[in-house]
GUKETOR-879886 format. One record per residue: x, y, z of N, C-alpha, C in turn. Coordinates in nm, 3 decimals, m for minus. Layout:
N
<atom n_x="X" n_y="Y" n_z="Z" ca_x="X" ca_y="Y" ca_z="Z" c_x="X" c_y="Y" c_z="Z"/>
...
! end
This chain:
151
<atom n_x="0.085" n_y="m0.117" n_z="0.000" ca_x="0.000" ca_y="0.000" ca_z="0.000" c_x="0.090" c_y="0.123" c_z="0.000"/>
<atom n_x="0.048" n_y="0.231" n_z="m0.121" ca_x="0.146" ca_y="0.347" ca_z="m0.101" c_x="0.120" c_y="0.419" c_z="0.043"/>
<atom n_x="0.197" n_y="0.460" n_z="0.120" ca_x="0.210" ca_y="0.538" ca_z="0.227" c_x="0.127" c_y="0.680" c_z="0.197"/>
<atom n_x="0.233" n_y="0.755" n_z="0.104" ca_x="0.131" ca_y="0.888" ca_z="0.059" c_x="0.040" c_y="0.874" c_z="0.064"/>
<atom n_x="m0.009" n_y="0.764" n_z="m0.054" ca_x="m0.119" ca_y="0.816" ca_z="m0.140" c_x="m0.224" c_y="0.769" c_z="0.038"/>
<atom n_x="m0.192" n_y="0.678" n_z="0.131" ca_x="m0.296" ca_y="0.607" ca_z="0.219" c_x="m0.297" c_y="0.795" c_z="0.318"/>
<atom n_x="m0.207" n_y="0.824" n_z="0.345" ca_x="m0.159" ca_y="0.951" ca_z="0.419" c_x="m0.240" c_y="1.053" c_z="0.391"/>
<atom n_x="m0.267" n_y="1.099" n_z="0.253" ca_x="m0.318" ca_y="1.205" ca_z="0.203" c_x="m0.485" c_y="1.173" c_z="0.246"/>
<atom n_x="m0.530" n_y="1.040" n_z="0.236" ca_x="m0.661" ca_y="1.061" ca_z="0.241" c_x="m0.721" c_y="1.051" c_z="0.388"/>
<atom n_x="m0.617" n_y="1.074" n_z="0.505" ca_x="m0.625" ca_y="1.095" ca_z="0.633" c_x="m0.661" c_y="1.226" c_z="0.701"/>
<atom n_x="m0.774" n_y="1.257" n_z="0.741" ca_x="m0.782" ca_y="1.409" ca_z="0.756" c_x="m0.772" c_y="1.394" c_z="0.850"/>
<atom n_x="m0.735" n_y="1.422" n_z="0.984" ca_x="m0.668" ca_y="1.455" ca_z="1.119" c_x="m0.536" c_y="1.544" c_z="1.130"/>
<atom n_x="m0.544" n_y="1.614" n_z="1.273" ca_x="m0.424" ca_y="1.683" ca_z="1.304" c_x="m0.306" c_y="1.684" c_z="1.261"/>
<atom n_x="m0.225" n_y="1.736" n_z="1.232" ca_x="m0.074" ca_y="1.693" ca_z="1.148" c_x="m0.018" c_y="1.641" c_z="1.247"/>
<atom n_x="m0.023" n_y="1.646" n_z="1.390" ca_x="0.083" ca_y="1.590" ca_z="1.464" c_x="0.024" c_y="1.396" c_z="1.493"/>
<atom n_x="m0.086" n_y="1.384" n_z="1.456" ca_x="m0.182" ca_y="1.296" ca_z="1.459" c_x="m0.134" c_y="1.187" c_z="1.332"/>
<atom n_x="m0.100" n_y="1.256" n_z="1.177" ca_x="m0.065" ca_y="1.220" ca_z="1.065" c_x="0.083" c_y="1.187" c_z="1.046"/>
<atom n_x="0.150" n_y="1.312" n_z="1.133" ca_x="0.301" ca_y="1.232" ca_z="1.172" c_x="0.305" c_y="1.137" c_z="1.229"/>
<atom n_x="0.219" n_y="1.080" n_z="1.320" ca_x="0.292" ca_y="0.955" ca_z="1.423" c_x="0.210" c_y="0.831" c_z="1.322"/>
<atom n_x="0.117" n_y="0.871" n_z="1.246" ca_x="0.067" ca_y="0.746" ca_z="1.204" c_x="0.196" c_y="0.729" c_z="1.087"/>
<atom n_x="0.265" n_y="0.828" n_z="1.027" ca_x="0.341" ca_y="0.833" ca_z="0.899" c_x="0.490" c_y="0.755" c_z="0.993"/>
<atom n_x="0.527" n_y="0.803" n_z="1.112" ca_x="0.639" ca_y="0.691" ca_z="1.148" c_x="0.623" c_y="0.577" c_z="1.204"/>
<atom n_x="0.507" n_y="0.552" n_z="1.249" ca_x="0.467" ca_y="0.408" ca_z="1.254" c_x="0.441" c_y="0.320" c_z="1.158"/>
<atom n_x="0.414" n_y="0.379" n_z="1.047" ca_x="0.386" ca_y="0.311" ca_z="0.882" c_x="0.546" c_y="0.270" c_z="0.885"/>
<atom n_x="0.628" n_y="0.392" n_z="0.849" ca_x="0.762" ca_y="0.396" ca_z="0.805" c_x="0.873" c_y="0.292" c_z="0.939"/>
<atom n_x="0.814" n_y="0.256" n_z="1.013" ca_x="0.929" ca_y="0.212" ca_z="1.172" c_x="0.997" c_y="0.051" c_z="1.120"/>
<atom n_x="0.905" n_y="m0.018" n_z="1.044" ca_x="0.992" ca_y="m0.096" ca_z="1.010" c_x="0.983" c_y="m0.252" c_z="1.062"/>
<atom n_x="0.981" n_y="m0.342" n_z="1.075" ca_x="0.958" ca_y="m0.494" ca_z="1.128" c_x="1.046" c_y="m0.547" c_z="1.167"/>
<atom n_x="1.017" n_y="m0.631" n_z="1.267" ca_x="1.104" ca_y="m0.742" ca_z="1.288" c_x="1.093" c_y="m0.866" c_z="1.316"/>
<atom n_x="1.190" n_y="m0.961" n_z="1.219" ca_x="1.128" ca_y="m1.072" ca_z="1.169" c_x="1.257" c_y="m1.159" c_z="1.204"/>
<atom n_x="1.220" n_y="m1.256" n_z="1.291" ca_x="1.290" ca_y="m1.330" ca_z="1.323" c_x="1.479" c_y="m1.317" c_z="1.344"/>
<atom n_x="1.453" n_y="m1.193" n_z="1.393" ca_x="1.579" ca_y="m1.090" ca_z="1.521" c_x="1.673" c_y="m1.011" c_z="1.366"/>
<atom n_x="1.595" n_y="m1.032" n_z="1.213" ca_x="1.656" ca_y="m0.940" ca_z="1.126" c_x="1.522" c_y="m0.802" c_z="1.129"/>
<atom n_x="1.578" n_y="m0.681" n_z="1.172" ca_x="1.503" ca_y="m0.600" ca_z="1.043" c_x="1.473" c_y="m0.551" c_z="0.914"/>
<atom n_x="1.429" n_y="m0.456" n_z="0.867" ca_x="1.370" ca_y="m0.432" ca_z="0.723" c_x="1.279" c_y="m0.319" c_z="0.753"/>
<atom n_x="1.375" n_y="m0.255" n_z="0.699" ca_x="1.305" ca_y="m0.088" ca_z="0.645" c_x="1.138" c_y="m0.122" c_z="0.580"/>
<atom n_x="1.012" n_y="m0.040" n_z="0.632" ca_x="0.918" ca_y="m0.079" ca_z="0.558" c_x="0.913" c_y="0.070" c_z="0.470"/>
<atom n_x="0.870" n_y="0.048" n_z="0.307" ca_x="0.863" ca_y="0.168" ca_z="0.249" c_x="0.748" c_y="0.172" c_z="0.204"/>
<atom n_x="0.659" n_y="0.076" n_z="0.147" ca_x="0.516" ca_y="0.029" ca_z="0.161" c_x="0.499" c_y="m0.052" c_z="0.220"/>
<atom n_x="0.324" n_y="m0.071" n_z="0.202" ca_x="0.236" ca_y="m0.184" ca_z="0.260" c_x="0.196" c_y="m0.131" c_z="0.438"/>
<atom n_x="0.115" n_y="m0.258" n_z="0.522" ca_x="0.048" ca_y="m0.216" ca_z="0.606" c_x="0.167" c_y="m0.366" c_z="0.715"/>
<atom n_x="0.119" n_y="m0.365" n_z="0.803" ca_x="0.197" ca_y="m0.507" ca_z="0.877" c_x="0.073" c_y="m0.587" c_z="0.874"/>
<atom n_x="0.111" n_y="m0.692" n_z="0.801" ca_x="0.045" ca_y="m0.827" ca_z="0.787" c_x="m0.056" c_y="m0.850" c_z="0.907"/>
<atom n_x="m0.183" n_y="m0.880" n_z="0.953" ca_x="m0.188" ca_y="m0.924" ca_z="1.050" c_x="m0.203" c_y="m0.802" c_z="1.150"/>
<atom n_x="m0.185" n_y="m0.676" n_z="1.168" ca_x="m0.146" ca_y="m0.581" ca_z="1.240" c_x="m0.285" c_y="m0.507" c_z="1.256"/>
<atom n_x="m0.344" n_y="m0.494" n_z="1.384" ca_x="m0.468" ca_y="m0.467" ca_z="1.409" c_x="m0.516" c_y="m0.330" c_z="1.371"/>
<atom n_x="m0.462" n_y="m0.314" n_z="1.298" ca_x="m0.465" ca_y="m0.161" ca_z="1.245" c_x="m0.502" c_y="m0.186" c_z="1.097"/>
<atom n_x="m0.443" n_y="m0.243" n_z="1.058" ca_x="m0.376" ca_y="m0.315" ca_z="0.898" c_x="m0.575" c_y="m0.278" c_z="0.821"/>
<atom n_x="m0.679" n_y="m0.380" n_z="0.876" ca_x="m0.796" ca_y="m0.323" ca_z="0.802" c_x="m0.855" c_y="m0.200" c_z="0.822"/>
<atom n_x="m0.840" n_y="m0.110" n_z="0.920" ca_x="m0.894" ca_y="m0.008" ca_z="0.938" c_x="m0.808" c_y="0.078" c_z="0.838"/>
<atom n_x="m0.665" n_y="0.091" n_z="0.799" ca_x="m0.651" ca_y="0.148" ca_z="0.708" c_x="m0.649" c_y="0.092" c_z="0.530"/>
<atom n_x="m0.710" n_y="m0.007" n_z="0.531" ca_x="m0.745" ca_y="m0.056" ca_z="0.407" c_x="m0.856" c_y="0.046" c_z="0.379"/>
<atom n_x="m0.964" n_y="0.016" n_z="0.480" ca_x="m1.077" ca_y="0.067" ca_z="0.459" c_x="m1.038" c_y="0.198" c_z="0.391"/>
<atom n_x="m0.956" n_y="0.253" n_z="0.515" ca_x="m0.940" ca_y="0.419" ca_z="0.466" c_x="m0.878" c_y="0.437" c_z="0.282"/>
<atom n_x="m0.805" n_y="0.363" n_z="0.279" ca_x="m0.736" ca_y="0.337" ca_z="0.135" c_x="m0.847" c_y="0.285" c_z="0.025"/>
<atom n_x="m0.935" n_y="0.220" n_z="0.068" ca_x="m1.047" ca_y="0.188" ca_z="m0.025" c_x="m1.103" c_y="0.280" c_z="m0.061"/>
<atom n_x="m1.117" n_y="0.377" n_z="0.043" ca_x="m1.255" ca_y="0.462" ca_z="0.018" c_x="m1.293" c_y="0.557" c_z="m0.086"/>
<atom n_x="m1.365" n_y="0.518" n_z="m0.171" ca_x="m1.414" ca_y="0.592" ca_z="m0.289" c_x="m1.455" c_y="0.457" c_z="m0.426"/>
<atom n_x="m1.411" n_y="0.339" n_z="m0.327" ca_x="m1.424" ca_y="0.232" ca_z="m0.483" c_x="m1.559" c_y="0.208" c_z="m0.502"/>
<atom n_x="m1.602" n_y="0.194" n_z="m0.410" ca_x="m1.807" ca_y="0.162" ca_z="m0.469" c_x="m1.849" c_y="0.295" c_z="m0.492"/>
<atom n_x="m1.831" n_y="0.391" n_z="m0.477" ca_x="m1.850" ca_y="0.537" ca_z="m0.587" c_x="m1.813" c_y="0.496" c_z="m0.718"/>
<atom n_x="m1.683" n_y="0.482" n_z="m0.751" ca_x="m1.623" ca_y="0.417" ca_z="m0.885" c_x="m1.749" c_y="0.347" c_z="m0.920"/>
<atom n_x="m1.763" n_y="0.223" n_z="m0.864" ca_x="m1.840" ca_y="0.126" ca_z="m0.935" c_x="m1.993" c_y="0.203" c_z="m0.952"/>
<atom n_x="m2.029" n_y="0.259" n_z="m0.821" ca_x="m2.169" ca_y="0.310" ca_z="m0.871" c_x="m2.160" c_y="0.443" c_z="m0.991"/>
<atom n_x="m2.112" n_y="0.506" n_z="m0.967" ca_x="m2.115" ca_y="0.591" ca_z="m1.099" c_x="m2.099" c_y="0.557" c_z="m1.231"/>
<atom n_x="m2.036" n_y="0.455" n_z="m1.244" ca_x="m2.013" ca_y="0.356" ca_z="m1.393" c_x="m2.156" c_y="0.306" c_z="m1.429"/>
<atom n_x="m2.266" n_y="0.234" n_z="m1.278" ca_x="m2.318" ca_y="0.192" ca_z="m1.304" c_x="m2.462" c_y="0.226" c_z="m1.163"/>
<atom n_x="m2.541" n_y="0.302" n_z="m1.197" ca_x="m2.600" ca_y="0.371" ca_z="m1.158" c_x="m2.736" c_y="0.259" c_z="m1.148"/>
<atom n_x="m2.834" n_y="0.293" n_z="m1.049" ca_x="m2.939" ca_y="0.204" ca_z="m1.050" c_x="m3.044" c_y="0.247" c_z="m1.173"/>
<atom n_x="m3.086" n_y="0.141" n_z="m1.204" ca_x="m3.230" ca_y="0.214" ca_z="m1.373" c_x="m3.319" c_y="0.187" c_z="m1.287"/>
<atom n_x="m3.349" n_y="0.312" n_z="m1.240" ca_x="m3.511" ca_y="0.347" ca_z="m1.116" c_x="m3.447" c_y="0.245" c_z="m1.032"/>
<atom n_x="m3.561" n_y="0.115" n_z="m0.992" ca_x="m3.552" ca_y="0.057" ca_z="m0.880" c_x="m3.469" c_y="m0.082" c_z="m0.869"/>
<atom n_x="m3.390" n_y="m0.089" n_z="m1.035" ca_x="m3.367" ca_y="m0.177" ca_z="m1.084" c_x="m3.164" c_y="m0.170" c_z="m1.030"/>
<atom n_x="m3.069" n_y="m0.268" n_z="m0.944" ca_x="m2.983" ca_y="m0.192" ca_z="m0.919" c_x="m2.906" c_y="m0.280" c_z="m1.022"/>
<atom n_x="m2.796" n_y="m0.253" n_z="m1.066" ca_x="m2.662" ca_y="m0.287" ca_z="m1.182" c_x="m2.603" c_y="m0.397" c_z="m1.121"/>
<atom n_x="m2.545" n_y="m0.320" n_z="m0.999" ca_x="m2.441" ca_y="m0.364" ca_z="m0.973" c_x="m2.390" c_y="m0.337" c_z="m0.789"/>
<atom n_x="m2.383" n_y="m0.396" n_z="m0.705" ca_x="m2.333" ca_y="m0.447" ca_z="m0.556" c_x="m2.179" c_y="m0.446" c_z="m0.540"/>
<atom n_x="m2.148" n_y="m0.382" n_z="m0.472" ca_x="m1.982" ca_y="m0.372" ca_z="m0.415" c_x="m1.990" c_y="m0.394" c_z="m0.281"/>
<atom n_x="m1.930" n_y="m0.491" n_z="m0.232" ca_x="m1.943" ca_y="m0.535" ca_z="m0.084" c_x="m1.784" c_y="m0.542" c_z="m0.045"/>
<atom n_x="m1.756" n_y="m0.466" n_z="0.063" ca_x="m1.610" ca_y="m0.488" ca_z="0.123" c_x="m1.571" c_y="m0.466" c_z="0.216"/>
<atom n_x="m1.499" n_y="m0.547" n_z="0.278" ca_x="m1.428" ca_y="m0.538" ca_z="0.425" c_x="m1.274" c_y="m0.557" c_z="0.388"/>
<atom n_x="m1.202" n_y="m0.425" n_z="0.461" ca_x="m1.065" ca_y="m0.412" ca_z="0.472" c_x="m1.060" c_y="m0.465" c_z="0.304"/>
<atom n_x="m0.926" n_y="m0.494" n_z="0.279" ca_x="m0.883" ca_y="m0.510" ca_z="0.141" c_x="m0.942" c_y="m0.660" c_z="0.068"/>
<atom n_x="m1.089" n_y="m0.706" n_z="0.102" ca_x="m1.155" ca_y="m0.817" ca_z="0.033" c_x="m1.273" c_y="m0.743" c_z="m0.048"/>
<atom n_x="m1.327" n_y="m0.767" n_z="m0.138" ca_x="m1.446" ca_y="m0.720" ca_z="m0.193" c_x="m1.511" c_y="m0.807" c_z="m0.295"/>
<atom n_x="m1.626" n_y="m0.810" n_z="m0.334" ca_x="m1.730" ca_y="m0.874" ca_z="m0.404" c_x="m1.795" c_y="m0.768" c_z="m0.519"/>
<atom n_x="m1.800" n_y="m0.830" n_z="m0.594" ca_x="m1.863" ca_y="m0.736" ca_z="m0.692" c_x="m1.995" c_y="m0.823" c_z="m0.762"/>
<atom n_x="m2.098" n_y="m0.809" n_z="m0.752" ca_x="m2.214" ca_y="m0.878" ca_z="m0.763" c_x="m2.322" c_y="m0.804" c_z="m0.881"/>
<atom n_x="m2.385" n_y="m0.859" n_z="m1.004" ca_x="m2.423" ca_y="m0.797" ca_z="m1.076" c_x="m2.522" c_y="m0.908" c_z="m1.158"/>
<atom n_x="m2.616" n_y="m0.878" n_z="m1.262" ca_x="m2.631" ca_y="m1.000" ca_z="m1.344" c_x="m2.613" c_y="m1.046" c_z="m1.443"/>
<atom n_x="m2.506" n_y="m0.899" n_z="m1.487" ca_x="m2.429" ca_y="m0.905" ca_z="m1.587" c_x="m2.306" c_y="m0.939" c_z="m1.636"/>
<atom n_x="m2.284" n_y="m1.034" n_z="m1.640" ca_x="m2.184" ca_y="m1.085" ca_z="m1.636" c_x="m2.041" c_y="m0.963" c_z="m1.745"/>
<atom n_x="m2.091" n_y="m0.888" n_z="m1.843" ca_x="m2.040" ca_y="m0.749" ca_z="m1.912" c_x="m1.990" c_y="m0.660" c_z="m1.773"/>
<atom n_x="m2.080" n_y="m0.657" n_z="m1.675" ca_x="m2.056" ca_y="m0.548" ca_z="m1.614" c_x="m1.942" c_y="m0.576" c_z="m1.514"/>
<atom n_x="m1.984" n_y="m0.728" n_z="m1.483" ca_x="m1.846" ca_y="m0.811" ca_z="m1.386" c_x="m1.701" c_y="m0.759" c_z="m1.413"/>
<atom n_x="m1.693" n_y="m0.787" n_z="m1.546" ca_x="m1.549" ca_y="m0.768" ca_z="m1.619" c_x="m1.507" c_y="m0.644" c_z="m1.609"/>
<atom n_x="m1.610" n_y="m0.546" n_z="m1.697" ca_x="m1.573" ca_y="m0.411" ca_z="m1.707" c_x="m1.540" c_y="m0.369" c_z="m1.557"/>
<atom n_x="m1.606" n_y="m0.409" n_z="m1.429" ca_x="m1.574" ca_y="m0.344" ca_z="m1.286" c_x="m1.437" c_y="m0.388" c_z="m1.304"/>
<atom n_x="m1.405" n_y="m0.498" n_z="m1.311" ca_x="m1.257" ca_y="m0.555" ca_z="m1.297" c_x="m1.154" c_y="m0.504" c_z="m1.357"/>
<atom n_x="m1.201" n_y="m0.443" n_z="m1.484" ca_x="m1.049" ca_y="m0.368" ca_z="m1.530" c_x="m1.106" c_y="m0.227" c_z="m1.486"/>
<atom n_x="m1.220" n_y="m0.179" n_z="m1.459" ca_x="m1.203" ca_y="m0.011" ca_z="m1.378" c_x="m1.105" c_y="m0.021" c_z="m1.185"/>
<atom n_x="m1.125" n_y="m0.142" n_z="m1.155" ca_x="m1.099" ca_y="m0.107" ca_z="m1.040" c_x="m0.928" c_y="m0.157" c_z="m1.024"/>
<atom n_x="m0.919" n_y="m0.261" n_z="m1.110" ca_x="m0.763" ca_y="m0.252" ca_z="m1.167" c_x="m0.679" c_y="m0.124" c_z="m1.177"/>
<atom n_x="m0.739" n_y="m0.044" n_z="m1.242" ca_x="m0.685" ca_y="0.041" ca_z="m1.252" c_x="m0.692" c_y="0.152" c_z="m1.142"/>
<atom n_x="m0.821" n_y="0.171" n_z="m1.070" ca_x="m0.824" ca_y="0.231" ca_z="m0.994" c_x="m0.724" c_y="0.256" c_z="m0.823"/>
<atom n_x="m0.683" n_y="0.069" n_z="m0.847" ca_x="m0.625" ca_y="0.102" ca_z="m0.744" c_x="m0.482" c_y="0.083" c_z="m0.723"/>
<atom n_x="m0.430" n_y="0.153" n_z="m0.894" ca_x="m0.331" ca_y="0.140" ca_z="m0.904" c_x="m0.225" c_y="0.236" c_z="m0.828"/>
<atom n_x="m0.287" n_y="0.397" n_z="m0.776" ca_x="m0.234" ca_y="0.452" ca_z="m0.739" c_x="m0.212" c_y="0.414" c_z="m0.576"/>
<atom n_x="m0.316" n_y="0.323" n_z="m0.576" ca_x="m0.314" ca_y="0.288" ca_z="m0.389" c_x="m0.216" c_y="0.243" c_z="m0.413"/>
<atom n_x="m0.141" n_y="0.158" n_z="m0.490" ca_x="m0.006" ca_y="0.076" ca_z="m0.434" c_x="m0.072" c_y="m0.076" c_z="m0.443"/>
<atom n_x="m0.250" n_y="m0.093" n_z="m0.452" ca_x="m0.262" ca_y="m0.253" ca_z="m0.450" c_x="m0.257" c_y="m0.285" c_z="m0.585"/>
<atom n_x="m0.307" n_y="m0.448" n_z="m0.627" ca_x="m0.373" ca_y="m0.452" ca_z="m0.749" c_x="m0.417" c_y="m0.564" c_z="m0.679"/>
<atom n_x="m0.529" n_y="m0.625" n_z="m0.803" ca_x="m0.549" ca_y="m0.790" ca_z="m0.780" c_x="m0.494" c_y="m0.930" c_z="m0.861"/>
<atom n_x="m0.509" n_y="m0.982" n_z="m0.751" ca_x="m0.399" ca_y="m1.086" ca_z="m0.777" c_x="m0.505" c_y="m1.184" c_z="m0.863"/>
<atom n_x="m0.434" n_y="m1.229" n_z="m0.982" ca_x="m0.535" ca_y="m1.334" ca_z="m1.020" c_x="m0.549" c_y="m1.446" c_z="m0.993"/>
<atom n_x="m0.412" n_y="m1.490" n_z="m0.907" ca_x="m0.452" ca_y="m1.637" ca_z="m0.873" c_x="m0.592" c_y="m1.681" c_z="m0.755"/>
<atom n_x="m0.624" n_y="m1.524" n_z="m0.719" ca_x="m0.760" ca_y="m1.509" ca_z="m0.641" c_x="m0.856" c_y="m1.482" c_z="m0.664"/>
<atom n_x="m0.877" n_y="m1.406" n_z="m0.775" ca_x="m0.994" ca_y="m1.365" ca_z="m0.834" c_x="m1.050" c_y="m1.475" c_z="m0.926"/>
<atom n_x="m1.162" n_y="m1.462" n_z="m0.934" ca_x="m1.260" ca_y="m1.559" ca_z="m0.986" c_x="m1.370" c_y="m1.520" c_z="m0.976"/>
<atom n_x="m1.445" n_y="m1.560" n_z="m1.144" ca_x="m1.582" ca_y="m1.507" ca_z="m1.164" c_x="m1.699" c_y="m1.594" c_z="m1.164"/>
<atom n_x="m1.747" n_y="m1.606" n_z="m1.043" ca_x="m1.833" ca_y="m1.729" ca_z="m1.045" c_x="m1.967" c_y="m1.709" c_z="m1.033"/>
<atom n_x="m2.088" n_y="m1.802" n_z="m1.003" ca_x="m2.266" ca_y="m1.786" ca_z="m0.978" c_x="m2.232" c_y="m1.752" c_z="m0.877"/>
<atom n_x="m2.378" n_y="m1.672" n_z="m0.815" ca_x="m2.371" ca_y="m1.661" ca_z="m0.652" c_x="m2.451" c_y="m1.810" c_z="m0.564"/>
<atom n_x="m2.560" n_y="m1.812" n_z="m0.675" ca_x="m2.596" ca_y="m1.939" ca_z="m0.614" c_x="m2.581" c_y="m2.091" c_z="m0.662"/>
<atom n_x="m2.536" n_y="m2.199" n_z="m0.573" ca_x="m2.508" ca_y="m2.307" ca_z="m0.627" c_x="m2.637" c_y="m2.414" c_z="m0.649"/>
<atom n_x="m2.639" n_y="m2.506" n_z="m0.760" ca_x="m2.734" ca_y="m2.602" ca_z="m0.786" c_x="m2.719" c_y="m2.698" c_z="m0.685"/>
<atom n_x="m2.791" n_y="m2.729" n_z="m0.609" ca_x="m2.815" ca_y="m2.889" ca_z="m0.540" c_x="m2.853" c_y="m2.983" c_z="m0.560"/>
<atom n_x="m2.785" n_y="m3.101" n_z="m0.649" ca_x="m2.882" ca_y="m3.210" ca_z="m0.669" c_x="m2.953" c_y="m3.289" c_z="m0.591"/>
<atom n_x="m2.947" n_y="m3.257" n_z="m0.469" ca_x="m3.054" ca_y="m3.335" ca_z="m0.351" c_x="m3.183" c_y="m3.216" c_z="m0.355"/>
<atom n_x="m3.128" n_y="m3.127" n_z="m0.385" ca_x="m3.282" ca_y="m3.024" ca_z="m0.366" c_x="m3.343" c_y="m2.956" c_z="m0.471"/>
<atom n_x="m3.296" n_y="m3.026" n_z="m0.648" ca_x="m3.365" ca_y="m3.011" ca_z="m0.749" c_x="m3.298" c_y="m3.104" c_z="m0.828"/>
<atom n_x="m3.417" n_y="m3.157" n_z="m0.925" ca_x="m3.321" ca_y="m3.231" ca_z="m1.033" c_x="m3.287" c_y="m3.190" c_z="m1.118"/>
<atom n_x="m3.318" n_y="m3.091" n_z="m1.174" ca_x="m3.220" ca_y="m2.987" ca_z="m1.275" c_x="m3.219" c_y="m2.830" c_z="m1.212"/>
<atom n_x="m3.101" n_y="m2.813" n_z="m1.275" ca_x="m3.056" ca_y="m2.657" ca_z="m1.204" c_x="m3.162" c_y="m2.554" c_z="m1.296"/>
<atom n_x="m3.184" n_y="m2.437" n_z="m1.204" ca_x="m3.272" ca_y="m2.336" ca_z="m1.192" c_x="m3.191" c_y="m2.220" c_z="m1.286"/>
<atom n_x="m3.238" n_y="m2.167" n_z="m1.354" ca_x="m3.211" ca_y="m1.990" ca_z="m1.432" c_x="m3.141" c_y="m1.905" c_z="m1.260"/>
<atom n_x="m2.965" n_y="m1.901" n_z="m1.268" ca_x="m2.926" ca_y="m1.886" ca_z="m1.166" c_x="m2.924" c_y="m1.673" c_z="m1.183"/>
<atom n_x="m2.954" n_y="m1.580" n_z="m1.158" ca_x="m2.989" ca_y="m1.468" ca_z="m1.200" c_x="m2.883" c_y="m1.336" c_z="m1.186"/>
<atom n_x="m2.784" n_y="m1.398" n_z="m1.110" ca_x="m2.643" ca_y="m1.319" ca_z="m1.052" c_x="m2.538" c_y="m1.361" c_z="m1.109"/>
<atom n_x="m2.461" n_y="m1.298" n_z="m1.114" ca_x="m2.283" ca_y="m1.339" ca_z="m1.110" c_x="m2.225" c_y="m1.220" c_z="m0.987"/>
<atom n_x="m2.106" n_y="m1.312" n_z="m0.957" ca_x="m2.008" ca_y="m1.237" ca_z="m0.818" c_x="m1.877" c_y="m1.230" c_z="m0.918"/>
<atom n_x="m1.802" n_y="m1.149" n_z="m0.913" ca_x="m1.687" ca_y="m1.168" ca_z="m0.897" c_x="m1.573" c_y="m1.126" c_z="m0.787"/>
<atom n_x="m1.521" n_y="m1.213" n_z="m0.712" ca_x="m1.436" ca_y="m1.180" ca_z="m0.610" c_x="m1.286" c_y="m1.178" c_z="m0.624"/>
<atom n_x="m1.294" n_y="m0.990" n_z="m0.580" ca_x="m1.118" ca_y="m0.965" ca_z="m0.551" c_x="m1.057" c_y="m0.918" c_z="m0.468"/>
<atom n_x="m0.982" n_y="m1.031" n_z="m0.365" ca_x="m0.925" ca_y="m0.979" ca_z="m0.273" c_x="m0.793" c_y="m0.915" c_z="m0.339"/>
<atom n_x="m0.767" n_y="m0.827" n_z="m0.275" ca_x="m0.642" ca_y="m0.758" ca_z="m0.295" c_x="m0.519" c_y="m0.784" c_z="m0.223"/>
<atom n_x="m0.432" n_y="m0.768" n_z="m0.328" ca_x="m0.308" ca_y="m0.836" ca_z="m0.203" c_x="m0.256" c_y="m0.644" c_z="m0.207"/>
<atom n_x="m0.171" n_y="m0.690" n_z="m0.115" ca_x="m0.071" ca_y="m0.569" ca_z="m0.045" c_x="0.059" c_y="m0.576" c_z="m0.187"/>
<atom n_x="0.107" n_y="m0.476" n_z="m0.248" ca_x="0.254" ca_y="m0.450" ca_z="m0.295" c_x="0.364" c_y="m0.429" c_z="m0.268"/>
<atom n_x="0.467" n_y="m0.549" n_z="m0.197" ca_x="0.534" ca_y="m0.504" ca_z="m0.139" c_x="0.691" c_y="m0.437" c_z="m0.201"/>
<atom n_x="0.691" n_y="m0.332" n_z="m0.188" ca_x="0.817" ca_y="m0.273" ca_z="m0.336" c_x="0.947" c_y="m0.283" c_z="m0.206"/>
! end
């Protein structure tokens, strides 16, 4: 995760924005070596989703403005916690297109998505104990967690 770019979208006190900016910057220690951190968040670090969130914020704007509800009818669902998200639609056109807008979008954060995670699948699954042929399934999800960049 870029530092700046997570920094800039922090509105609090400057002396408030300094200590979060040398605690970003302080660095790890991993098995009695350190390592300068210059991006990213600490793995695991109870802090780590609360500033995803903050670093997210503006992507389901992205997606809704691309794709706006027709009256009562909605496009398209962005669901996310910390750096995981869902993108839910019944268009399977619109799945994709979110995927290369938000590709790009969060290029300046410092993330991207990883493809060995993403995957565009139904939301709901067929049961052959609880129909004998599968049903007109009316959604597609596509899910992308985001990994961290570590430069």
């Amino acid at each position: 995760m870029n530092h700046d770019y997570l920094l800039s979208k922090i509105h609090c006190p400057s002396s408030r924005k300094r200590d979060l900016k040398q605690w970003l910057k302080a660095g790890v220690l991993d098995n009695g070596i350190f390592e300068d951190t210059k991006a990213g968040t600490p793995q695991g670090g109870v802090i780590s989703p609360l500033l995803a969130n903050i670093a997210l914020l503006g992507m389901e704007r992205l997606v809704k403005e691309r794709y706006p509800n027709k009256g009562t009818a909605v496009q398209v669902n962005l669901i996310r916690y910390a750096d995981d998200f869902v993108v839910i639609s019944k268009d399977l056109k619109i799945i994709e297109q979110c995927k290369t807008a938000i590709s790009e979008w969060l290029k300046p954060v410092g993330l991207e998505i990883k493809p060995e995670k993403t995957r565009i699948c139904h939301t709901l699954l067929w049961s052959k104990e609880k129909s004998p042929s599968p049903t007109p399934i009316p959604n597609r999800a596509c899910e992308f967690p985001c990994t961290r960049l570590l430069m």
